[in-house]
C-alpha positions in Angstrom: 0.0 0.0 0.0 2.4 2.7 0.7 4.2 2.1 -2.7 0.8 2.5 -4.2 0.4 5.7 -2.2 4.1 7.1 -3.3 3.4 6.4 -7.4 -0.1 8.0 -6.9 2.1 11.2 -5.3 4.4 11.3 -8.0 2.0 10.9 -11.0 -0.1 13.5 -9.8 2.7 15.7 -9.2 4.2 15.4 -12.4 0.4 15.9 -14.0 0.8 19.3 -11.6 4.0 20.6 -13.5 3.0 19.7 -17.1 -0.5 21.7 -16.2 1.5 24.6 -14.9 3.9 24.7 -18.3 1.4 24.2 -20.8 -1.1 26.7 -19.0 1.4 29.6 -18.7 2.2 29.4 -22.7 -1.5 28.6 -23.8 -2.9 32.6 -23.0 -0.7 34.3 -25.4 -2.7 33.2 -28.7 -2.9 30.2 -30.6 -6.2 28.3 -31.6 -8.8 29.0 -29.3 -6.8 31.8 -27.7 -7.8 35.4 -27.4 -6.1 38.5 -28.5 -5.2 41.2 -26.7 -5.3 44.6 -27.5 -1.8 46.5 -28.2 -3.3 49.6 -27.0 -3.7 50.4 -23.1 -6.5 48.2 -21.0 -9.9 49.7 -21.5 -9.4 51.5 -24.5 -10.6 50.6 -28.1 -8.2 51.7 -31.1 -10.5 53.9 -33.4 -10.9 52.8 -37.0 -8.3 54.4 -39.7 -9.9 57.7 -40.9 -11.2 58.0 -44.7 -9.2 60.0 -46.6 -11.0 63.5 -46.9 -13.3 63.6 -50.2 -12.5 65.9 -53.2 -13.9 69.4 -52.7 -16.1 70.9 -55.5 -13.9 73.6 -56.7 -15.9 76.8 -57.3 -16.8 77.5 -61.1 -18.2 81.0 -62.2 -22.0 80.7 -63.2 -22.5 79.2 -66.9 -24.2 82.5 -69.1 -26.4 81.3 -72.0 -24.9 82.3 -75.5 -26.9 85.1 -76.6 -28.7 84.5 -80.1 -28.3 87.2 -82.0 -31.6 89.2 -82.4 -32.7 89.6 -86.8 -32.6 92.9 -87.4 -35.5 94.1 -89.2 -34.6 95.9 -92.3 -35.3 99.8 -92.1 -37.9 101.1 -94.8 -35.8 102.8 -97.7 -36.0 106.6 -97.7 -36.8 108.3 -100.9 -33.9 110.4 -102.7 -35.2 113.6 -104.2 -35.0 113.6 -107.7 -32.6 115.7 -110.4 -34.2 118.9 -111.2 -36.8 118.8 -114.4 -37.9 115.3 -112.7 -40.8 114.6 -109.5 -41.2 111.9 -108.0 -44.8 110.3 -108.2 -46.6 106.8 -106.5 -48.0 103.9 -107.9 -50.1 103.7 -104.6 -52.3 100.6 -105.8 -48.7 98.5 -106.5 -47.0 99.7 -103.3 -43.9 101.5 -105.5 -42.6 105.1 -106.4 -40.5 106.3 -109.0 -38.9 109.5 -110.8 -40.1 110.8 -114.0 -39.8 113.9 -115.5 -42.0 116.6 -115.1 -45.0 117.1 -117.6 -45.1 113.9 -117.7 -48.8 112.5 -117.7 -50.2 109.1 -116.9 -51.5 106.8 -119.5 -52.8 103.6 -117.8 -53.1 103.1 -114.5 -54.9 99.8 -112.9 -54.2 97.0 -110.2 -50.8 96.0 -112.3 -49.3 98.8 -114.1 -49.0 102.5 -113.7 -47.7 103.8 -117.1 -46.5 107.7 -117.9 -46.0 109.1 -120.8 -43.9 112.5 -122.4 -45.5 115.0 -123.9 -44.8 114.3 -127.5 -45.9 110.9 -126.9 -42.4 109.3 -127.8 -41.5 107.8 -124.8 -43.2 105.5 -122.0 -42.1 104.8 -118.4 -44.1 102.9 -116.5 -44.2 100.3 -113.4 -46.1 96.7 -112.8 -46.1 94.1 -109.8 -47.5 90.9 -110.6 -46.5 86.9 -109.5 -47.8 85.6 -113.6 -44.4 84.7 -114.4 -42.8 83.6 -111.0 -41.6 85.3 -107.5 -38.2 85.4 -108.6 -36.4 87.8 -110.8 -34.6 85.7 -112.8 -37.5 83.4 -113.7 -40.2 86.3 -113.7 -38.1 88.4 -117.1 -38.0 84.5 -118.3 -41.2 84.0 -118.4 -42.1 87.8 -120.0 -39.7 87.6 -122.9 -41.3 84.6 -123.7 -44.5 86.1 -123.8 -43.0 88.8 -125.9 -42.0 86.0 -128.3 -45.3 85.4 -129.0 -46.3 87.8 -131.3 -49.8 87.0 -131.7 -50.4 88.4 -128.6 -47.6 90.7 -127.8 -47.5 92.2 -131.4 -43.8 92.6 -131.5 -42.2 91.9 -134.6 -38.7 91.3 -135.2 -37.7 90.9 -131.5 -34.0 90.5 -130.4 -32.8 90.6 -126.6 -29.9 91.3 -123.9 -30.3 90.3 -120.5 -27.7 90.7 -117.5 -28.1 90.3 -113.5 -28.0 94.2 -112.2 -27.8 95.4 -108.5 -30.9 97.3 -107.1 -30.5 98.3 -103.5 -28.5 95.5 -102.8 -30.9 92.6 -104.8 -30.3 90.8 -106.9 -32.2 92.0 -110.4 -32.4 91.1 -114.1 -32.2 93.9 -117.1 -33.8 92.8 -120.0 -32.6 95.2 -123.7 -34.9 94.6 -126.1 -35.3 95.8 -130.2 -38.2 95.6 -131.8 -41.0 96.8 -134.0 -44.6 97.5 -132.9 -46.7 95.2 -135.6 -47.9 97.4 -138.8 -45.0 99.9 -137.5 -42.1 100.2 -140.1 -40.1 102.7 -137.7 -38.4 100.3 -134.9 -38.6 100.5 -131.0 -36.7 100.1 -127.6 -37.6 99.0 -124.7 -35.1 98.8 -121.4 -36.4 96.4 -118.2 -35.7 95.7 -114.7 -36.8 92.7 -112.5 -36.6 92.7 -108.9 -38.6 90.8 -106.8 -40.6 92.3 -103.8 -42.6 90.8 -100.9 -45.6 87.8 -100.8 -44.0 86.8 -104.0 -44.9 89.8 -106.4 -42.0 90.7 -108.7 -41.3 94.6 -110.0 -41.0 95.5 -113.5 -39.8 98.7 -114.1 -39.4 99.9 -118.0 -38.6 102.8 -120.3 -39.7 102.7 -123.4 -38.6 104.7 -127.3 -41.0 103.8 -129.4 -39.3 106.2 -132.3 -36.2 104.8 -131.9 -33.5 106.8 -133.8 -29.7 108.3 -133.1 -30.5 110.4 -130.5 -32.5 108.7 -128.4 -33.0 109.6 -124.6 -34.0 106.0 -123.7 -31.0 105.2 -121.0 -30.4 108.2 -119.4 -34.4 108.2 -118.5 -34.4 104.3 -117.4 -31.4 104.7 -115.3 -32.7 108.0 -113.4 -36.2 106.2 -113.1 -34.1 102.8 -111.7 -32.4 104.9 -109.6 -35.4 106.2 -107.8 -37.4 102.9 -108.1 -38.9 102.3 -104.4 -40.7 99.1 -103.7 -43.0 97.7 -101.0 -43.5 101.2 -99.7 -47.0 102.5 -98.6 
């Protein structure tokens, strides 16, 4: 019995030591261990801060481009007229012109205004109409080709010119035509200008020698009425 006794002491005091060891390095981590904080006891280490967002950097206010405003086109101002020549309206076509004094008028309706001089040689005259077209260029087309037809134009014998001209900044056609009247032996002249106005009516201003000879006053009076030619005007 008492060797019983001294193996029982010595087997529990070896199972003493090996507890002790094995204890003492178990509580510094390991499976199933716990970790301790590197900071002081009691207090919690604060998460790593975010780094600080982008500020919005301060732009100057955004201004609209401007569109630029249409100006509206200012109403043409009659020139006076040369002396010997008064200016005079074709208030039913919405046009004025120059012609020379003592002149008198020899039709006037809803398309054409026409004057004539006092010997009864010369013709200027004015019409607005849309028969031909609303452009220049296609509305002295469309009028030499009625002049081509003889039937009903009664021009015999008809040769032509026609050139672009600028009028006040448009765009025009001058039509130069020979002729003779039908049953007329003597021959005639006729100068015309095409511009095109508003709600698609064109212009056509002419001056016209009907006893064409030499000395014939045919441009100078064309180009002083051209000159003075206002359109679209009350």
């Amino acid at each position: 019995m008492a060797e019983v006794a001294t193996v029982v002491s010595a087997a529990t005091a070896l199972a003493a030591l090996v507890f002790a060891v094995f204890g003492l390095t178990g509580g510094t981590g390991g499976t199933g261990g716990t970790t301790r904080s590197s900071g002081p006891p009691g207090v919690t280490s604060a998460p790593p801060a975010e780094p600080p967002s982008a500020r919005p950097t301060a732009t100057a206010p955004t201004v609209p481009p401007t569109t630029p405003q249409a100006r509206p086109t200012p109403a043409e101002s009659p020139v006076p007229p040369p002396a010997g020549w008064q200016r005079v309206k074709a208030a039913a076509l919405t046009a004025s012109l120059a012609v020379p004094d003592g002149w008198k008028i020899k039709e006037d309706d809803a398309l054409h205004v026409n004057w004539i001089s006092p010997d009864g040689r010369y013709v200027i005259g004015v019409k607005r109409d849309s028969t031909h077209g609303s452009t220049a260029q296609a509305a002295s087309i469309g009028q030499l080709a009625w002049y081509r037809t003889s039937a009903e134009s009664k021009m015999q014998d008809l040769t032509s010119r026609s050139h672009t001209v600028d009028q006040r900044g448009r765009n025009t056609v001058r039509l130069d035509l020979d002729y003779r009247w039908e049953g007329e032996s003597r021959p005639s002249r006729r100068q015309e200008l095409f511009v095109a106005g508003e709600h698609g009516q064109v212009y056509q201003l002419l001056a016209e020698d009907t006893r064409l000879d030499g000395a014939s006053d045919l441009t100078t009076l064309f180009e002083t009425a051209r000159t003075h030619l206002l359109i679209d005007v009350p």
